[in-house]
GUTIPA-575417 format. One record per residue: residue number from 1; residue in one letter; chain; x, y, z of N, C-alpha, C in turn. Coordinates in steps of 0.2 Angstrom, whole numbers, plus 5000, padded with zeros to 4 digits. Example, Ala and Ser with C-alpha at 12.3 -4.5 7.8 and 13.67 -1.06 7.14 Angstrom:
num residu chaine n_c1 n_c2 n_c3 ca_c1 ca_c2 ca_c3 c_c1 c_c2 c_c3
1 a A 5066 4972 5039 5062 4978 5039 5066 4984 5039
2 s A 5064 4989 5035 5068 4995 5036 5064 5000 5039
//
This chain:
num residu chaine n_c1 n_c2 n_c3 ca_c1 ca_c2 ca_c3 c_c1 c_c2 c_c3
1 x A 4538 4054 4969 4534 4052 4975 4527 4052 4972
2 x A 4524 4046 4973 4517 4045 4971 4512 4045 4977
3 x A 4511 4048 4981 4507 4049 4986 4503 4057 4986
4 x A 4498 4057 4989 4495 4063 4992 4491 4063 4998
5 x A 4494 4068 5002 4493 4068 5007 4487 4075 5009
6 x A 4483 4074 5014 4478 4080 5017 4480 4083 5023
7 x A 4484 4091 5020 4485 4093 5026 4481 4097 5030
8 x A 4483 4100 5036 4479 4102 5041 4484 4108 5042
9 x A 4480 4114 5044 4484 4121 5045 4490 4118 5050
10 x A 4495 4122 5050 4501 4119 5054 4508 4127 5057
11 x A 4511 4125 5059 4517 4130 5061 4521 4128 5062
12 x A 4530 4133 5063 4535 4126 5062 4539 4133 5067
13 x A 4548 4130 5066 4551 4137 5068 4558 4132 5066
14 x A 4565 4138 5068 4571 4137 5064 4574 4133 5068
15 x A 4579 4127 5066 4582 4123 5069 4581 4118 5072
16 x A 4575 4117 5073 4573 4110 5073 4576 4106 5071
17 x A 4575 4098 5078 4577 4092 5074 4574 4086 5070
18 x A 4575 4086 5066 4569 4081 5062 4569 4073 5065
19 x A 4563 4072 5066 4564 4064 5067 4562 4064 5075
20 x A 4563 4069 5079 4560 4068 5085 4553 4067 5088
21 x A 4550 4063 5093 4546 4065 5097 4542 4071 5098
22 x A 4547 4073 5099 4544 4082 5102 4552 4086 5100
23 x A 4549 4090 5097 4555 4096 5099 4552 4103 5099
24 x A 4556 4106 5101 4554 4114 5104 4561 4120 5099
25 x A 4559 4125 5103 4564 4130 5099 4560 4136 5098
26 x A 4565 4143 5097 4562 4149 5096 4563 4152 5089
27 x A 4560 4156 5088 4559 4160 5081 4568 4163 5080
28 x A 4571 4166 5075 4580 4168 5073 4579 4174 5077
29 x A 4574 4178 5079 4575 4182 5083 4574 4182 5091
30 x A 4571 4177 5090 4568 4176 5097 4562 4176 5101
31 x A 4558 4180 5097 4551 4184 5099 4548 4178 5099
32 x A 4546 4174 5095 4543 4166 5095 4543 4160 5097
33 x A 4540 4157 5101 4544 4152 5103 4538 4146 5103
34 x A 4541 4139 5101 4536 4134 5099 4538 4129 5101
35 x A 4534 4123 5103 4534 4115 5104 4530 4110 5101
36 x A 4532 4105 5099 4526 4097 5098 4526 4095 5104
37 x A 4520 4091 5103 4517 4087 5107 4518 4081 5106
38 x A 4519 4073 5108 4520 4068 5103 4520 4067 5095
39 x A 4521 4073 5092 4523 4072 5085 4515 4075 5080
40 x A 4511 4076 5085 4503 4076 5082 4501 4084 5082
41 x A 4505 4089 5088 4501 4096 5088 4508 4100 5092
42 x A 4505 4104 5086 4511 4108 5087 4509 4118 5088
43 x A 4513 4121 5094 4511 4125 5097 4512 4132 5095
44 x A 4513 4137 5096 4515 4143 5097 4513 4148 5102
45 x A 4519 4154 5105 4517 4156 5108 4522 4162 5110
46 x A 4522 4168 5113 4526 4175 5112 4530 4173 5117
47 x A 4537 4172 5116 4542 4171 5122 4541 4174 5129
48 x A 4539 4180 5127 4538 4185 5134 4530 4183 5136
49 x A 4527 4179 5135 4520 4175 5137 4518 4167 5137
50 x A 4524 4165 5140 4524 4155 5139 4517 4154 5142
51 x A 4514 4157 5146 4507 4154 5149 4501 4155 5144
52 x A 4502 4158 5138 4498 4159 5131 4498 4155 5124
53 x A 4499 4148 5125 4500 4145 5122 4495 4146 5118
54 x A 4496 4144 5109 4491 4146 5105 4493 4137 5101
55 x A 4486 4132 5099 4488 4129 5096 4487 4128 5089
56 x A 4493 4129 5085 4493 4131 5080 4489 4124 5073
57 x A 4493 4116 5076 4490 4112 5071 4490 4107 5075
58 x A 4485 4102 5074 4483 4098 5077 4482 4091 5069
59 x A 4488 4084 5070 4486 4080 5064 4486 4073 5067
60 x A 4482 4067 5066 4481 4062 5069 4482 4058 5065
61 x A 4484 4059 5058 4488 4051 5056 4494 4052 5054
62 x A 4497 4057 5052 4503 4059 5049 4509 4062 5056
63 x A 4515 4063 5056 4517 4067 5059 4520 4073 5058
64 x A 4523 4078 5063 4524 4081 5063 4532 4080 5062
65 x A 4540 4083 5059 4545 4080 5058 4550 4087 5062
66 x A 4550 4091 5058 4556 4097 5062 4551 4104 5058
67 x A 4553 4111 5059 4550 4117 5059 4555 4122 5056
68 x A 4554 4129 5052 4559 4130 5052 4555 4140 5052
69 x A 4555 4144 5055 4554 4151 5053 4556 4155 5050
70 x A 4556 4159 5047 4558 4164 5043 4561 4169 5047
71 x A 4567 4172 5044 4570 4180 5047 4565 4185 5050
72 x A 4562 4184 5044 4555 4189 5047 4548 4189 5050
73 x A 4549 4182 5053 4542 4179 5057 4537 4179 5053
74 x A 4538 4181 5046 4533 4179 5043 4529 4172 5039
75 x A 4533 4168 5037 4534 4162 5035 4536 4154 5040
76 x A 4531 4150 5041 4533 4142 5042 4533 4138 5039
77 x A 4539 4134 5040 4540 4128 5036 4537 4123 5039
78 x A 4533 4117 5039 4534 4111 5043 4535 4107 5041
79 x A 4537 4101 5042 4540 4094 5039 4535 4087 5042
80 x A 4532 4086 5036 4525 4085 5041 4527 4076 5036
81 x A 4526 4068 5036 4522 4063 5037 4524 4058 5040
82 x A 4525 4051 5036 4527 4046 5042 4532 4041 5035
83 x A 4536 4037 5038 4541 4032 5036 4538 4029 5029
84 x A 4532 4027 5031 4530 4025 5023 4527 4026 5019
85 x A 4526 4032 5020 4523 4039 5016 4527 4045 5012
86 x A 4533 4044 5014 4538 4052 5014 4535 4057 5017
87 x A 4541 4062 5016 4539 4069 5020 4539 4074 5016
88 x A 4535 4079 5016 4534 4085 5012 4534 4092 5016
89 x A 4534 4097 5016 4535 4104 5021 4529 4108 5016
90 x A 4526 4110 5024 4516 4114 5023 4522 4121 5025
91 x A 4519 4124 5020 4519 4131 5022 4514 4136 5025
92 x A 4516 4140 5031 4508 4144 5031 4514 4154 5033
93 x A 4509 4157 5031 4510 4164 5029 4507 4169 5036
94 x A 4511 4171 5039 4507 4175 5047 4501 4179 5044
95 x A 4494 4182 5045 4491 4186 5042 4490 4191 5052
96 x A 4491 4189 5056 4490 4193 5061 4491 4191 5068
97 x A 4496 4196 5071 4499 4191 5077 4497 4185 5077
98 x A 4496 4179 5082 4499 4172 5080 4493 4169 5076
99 x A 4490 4172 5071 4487 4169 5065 4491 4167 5060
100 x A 4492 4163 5058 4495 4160 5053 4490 4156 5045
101 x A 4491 4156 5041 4486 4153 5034 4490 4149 5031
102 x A 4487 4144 5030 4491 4138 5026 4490 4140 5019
103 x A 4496 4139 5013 4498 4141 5009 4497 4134 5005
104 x A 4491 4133 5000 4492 4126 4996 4493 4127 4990
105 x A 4500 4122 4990 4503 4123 4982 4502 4120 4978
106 x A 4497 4113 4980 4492 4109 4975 4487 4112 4972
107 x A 4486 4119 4974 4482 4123 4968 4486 4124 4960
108 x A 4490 4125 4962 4496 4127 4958 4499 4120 4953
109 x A 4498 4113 4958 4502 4110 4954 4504 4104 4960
110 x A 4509 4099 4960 4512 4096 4964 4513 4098 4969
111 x A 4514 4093 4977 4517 4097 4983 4524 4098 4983
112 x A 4526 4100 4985 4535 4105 4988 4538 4098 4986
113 x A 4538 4092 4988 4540 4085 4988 4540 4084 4983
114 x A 4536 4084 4978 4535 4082 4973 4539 4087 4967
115 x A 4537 4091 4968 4541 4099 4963 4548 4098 4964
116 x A 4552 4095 4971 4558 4097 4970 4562 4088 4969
117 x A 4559 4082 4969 4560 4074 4966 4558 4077 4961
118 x A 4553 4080 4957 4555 4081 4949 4561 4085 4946
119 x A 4562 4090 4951 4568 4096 4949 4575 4092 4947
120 x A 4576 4088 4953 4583 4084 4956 4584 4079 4952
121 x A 4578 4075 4947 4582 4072 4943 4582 4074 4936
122 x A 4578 4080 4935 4578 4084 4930 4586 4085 4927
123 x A 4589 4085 4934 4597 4086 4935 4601 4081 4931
124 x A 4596 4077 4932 4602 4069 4930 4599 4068 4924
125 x A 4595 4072 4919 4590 4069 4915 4587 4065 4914
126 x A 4582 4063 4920 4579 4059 4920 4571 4065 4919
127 x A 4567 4064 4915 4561 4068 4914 4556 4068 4918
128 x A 4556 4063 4922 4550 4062 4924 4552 4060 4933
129 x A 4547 4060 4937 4546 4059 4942 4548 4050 4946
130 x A 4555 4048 4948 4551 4040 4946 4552 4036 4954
131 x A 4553 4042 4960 4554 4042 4967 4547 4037 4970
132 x A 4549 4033 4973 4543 4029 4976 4544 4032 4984
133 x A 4547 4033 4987 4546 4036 4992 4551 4043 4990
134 x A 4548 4050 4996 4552 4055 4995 4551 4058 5001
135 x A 4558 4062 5007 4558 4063 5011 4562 4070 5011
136 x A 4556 4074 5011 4557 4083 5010 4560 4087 5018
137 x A 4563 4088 5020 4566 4093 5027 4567 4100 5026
138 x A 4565 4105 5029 4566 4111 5030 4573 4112 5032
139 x A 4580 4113 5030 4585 4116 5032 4586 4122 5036
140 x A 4584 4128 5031 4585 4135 5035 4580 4142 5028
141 x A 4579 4145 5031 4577 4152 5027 4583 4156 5027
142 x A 4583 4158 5018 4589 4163 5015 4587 4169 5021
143 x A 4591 4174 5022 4591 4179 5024 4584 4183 5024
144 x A 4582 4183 5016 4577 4187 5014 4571 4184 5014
145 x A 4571 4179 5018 4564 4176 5019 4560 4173 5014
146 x A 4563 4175 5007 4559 4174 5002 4561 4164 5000
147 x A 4565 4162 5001 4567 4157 4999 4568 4151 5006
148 x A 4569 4146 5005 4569 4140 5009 4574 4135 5007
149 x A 4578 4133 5008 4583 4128 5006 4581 4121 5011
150 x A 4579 4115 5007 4577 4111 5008 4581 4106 5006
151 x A 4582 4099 5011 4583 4094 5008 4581 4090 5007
152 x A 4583 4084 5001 4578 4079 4997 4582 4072 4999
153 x A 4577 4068 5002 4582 4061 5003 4575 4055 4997
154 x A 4578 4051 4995 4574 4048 4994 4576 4042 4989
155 x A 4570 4037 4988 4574 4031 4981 4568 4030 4977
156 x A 4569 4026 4974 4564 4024 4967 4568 4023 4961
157 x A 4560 4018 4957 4565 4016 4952 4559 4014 4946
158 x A 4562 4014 4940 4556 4013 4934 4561 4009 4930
159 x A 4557 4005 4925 4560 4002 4920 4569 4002 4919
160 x A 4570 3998 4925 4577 3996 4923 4582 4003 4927
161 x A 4580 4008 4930 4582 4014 4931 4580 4015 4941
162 x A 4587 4013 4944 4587 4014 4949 4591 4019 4952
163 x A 4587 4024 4956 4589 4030 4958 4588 4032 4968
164 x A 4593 4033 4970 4594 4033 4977 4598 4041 4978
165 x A 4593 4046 4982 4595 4052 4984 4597 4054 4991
166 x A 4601 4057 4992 4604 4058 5000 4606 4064 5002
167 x A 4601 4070 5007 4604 4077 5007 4606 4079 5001
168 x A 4602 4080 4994 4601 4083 4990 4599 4091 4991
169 x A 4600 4095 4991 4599 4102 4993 4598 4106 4986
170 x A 4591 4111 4987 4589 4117 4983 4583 4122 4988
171 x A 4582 4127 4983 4578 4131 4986 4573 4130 4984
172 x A 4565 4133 4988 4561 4132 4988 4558 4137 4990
173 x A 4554 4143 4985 4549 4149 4984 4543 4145 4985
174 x A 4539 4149 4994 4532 4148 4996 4527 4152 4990
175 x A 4528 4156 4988 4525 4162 4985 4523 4159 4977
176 x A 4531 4157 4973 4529 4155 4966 4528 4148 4965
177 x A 4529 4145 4972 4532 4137 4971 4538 4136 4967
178 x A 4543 4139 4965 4547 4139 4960 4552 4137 4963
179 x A 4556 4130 4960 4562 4127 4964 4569 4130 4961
180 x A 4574 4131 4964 4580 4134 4962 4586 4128 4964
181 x A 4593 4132 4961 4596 4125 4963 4602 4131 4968
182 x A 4607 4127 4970 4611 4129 4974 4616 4129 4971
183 x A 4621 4134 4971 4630 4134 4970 4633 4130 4972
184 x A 4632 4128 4980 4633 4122 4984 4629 4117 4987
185 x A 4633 4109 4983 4624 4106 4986 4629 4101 4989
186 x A 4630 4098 4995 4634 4095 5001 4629 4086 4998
187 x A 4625 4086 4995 4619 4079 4993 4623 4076 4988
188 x A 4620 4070 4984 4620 4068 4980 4614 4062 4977
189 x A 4615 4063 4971 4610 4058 4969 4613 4054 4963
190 x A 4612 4046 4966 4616 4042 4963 4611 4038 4957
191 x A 4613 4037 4952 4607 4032 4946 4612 4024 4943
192 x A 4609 4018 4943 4610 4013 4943 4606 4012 4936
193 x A 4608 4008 4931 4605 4006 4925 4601 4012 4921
194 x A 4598 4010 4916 4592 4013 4911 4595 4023 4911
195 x A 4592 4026 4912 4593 4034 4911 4597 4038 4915
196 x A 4600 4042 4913 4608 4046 4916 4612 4041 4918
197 x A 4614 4038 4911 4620 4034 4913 4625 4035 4905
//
């Protein structure tokens, strides 16, 4: 994926659908509960208090795609851009009731999108990055909250080397950036011509 995008602090939650308008949904315990607004701001607010809406992001050129929480209400996933851009997932970290802190892993290095289209063709021995578009989705949080199972959809192609991914699945650490792979991965990514073949 060769793009960089400017994100803006944001919040997400579990089970969301990606792709829609608006969607809505509560935190896996239930304590939390959130919405978008046409795909641009998105909310949060204590289930037992819907008339205390807090807005957590607010983005005017990118969209907002689906959301995913953590077990332990600590951690958000979101699935944040638009069709010709790809999508990537902002993470932000609770620091105090509905305060939340965006987590940038550009400090560190490439975004979530980028770290895990490099990891996935690492797979296929392809060295390098060669994704022209890439589409990042929050799945669900491991039990321990420490991890994020993410899917990668995406195509690109270099020198003779065409490669198309579809529901490719791995994990993704908020804390180290550090991408993992799965024992079962339900994706695939297929390579036409030049390298992994």
């Amino acid at each position: 994926m060769k793009f960089l995008l400017r994100f803006l602090p944001v919040l997400c939650v579990f089970g969301a659908a990606a792709w829609a308008d608006e969607f809505s949904g509560k935190s896996p315990d239930g304590k939390l509960s959130f919405g978008s607004k046409n795909e641009k701001e998105f909310y949060l607010w204590a289930t037992d208090k819907p008339d205390k809406k807090t807005l957590i992001f607010k983005e005017e050129t990118v969209f907002i795609q689906a959301a995913a929480i953590s077990p332990d209400n600590v951690w958000i996933a979101l699935e944040q851009g638009g069709a010709s851009l790809g999508h990537t997932v902002l993470f932000f970290k609770r620091e105090k009731g509905l305060n939340f802190k965006q987590i940038d892993p550009t400090f560190k290095g490439p975004d979530p999108a980028e770290r895990v289209g490099t990891f996935a063709l690492q797979t296929k021995g392809i060295k390098e990055n060669i994704l022209d578009h890439s589409y990042l989705h929050p799945v669900k949080w491991l039990d321990n909250s420490m991890w994020l199972i993410v899917s990668l959809g995406g195509k690109g192609s270099f020198h003779g080397t065409h490669v198309q991914i579809t529901d490719w699945r791995c994990r993704y650490n908020p804390v180290s950036h550090e991408v993992a792979p799965m024992k079962e991965n339900p994706g695939k990514i297929e390579i036409s011509g030049g390298a992994g073949q």
